[in-house]
C-alpha positions as CSV (number, residue, x, y, z in Angstrom):
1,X,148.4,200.5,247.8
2,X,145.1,201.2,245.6
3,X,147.3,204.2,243.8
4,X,150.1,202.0,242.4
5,X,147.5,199.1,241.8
6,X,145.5,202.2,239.4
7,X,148.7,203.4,238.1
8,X,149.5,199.7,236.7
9,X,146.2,199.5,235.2
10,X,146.8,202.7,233.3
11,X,150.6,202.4,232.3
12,X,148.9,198.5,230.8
13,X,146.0,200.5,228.9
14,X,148.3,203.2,227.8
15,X,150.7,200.1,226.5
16,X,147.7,198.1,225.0
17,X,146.6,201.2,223.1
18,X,150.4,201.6,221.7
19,X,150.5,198.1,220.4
20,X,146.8,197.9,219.1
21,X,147.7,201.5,217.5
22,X,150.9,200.0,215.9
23,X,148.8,197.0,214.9
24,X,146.1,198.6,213.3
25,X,149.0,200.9,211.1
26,X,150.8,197.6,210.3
27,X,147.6,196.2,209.0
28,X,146.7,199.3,207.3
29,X,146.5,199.2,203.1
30,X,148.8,201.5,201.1
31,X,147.7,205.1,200.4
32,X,147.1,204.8,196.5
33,X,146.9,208.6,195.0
34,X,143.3,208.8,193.1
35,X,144.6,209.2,189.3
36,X,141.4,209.9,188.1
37,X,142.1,213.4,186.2
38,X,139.6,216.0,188.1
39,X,139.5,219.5,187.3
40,X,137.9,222.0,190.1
41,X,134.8,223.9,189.0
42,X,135.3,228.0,189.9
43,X,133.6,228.8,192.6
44,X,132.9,225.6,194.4
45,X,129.4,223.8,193.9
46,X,126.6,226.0,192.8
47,X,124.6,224.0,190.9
48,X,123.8,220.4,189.3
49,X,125.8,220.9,186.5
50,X,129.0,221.7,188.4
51,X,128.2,217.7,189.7
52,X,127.9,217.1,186.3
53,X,131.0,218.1,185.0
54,X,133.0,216.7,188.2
55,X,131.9,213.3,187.3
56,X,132.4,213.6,183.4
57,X,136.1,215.3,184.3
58,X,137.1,212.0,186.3
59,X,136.2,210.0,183.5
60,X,132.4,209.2,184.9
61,X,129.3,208.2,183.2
62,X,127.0,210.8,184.1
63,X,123.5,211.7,182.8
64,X,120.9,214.6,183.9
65,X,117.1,214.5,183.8
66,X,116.1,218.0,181.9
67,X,113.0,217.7,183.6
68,X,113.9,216.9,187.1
69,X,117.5,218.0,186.7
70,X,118.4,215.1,188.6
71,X,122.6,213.4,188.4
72,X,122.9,209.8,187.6
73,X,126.2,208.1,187.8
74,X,126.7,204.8,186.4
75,X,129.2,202.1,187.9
76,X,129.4,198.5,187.3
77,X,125.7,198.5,185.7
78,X,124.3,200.3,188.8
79,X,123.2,204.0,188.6
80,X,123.7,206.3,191.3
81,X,121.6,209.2,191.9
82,X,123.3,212.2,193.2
83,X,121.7,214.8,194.6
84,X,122.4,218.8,195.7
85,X,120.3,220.3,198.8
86,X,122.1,223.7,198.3
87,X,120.2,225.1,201.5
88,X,121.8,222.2,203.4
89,X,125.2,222.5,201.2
90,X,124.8,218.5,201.1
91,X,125.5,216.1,198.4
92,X,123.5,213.1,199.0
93,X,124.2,209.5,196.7
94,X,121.3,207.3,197.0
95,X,121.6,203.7,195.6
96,X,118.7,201.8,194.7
97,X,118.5,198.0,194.7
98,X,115.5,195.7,193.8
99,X,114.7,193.0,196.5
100,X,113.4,189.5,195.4
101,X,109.7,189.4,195.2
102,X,108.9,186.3,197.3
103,X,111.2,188.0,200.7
104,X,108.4,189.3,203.0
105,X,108.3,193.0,204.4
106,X,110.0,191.8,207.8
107,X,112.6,189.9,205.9
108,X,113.5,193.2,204.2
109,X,113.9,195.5,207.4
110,X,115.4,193.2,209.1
111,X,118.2,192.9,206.4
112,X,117.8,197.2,206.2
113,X,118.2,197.3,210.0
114,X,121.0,194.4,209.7
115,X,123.2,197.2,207.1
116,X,122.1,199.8,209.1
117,X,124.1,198.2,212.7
118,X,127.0,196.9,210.0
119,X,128.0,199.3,207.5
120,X,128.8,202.5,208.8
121,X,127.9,205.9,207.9
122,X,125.5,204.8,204.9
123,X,122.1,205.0,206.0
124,X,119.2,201.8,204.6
125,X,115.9,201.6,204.7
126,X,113.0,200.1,202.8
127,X,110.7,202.4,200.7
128,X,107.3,202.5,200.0
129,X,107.9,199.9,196.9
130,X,109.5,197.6,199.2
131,X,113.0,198.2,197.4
132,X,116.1,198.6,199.7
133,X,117.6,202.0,199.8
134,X,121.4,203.2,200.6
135,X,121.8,206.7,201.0
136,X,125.1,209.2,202.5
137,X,125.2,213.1,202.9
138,X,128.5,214.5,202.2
139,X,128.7,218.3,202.9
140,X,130.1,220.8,200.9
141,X,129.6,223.9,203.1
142,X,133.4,224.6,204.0
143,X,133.9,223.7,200.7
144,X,134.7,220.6,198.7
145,X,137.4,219.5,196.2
146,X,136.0,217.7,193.0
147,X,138.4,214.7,193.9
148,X,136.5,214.4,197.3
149,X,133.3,214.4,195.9
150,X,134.4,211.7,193.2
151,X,136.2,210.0,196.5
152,X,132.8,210.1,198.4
153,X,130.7,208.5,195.2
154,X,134.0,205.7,194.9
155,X,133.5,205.3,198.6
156,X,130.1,204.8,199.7
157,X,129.4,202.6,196.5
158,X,132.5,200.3,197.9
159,X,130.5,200.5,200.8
160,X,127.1,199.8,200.3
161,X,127.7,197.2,197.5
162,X,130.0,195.0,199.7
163,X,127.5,195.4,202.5
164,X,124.9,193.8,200.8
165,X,127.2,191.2,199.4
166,X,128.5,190.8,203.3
167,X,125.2,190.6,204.7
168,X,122.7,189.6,202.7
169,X,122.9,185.5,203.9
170,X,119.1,185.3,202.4
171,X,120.2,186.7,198.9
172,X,117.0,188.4,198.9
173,X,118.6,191.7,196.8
174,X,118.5,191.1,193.2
């Protein structure tokens, strides 16, 4: 009697996976094919400037500290610092946002550990200055297309911009 009471619960898990499974495709957007024109750099990644010339080939405002040889990205005002660890094979895109003066250091972790339970894969955390920090590590050591790399920037941005704008009830970043 407890088998066929156990094979009842399974057959109803296995159908509310099907319909939650056919829900959640239903409810799924439309693929939309990135048009952005993005040429591959020989070789893979091997330095700064093949970032460089990803971000300028899809179309990209891109600039690179001589000194520090350090990628910026602008979107939508907001600069985006890209980063290579080449002994890691990561690209990291860090995203830096100024936090109102008056919000006390508790008010700003708690919204940084608020992100960090909310938004996935982007990590936040308050720095030294008190601003609020966004970071994510894409790696590149199977290799990497330059549309996913322009795809990862285009994503986490999304990301960590509607996070704030989701979760920030206090409006304490500026």
């Amino acid at each position: 009697m407890l088998y066929k009471g156990m094979g009842v619960l399974v057959v109803s898990a296995f159908l509310v996976v099907l319909s939650s499974q056919a829900y959640s495709q239903a409810a799924s957007p439309p693929i939309v094919a990135n048009t952005a024109p993005v040429v591959s750099t020989p070789g893979g990644i091997q330095s700064t400037d093949d970032l460089v010339t990803i971000f300028r080939n899809a179309a990209m405002t891109v600039t690179k500290d001589a000194a520090s040889g350090e990628v910026t990205v602008e979107e939508s005002s907001f600069k985006v610092i890209v980063r290579l660890d080449e002994p890691k094979k990561l690209i990291t895109y860090t995203l830096l946002f100024v936090m109102e003066e008056a919000a006390s250091t508790e008010e700003r972790l708690q919204l940084a550990n608020k992100l960090n339970f909310e938004v996935v894969l982007a990590r936040f955390y308050v720095g030294p200055s008190g601003h609020l920090f966004a970071d994510y590590a894409l790696s590149y050591e199977d290799g990497i297309s330059p549309a996913q790399v322009v795809r990862g920037f285009r994503w986490i941005f999304a990301t960590v911009t509607g996070g704030i704008q989701t979760h920030d009830t206090k409006k304490i970043v500026k």
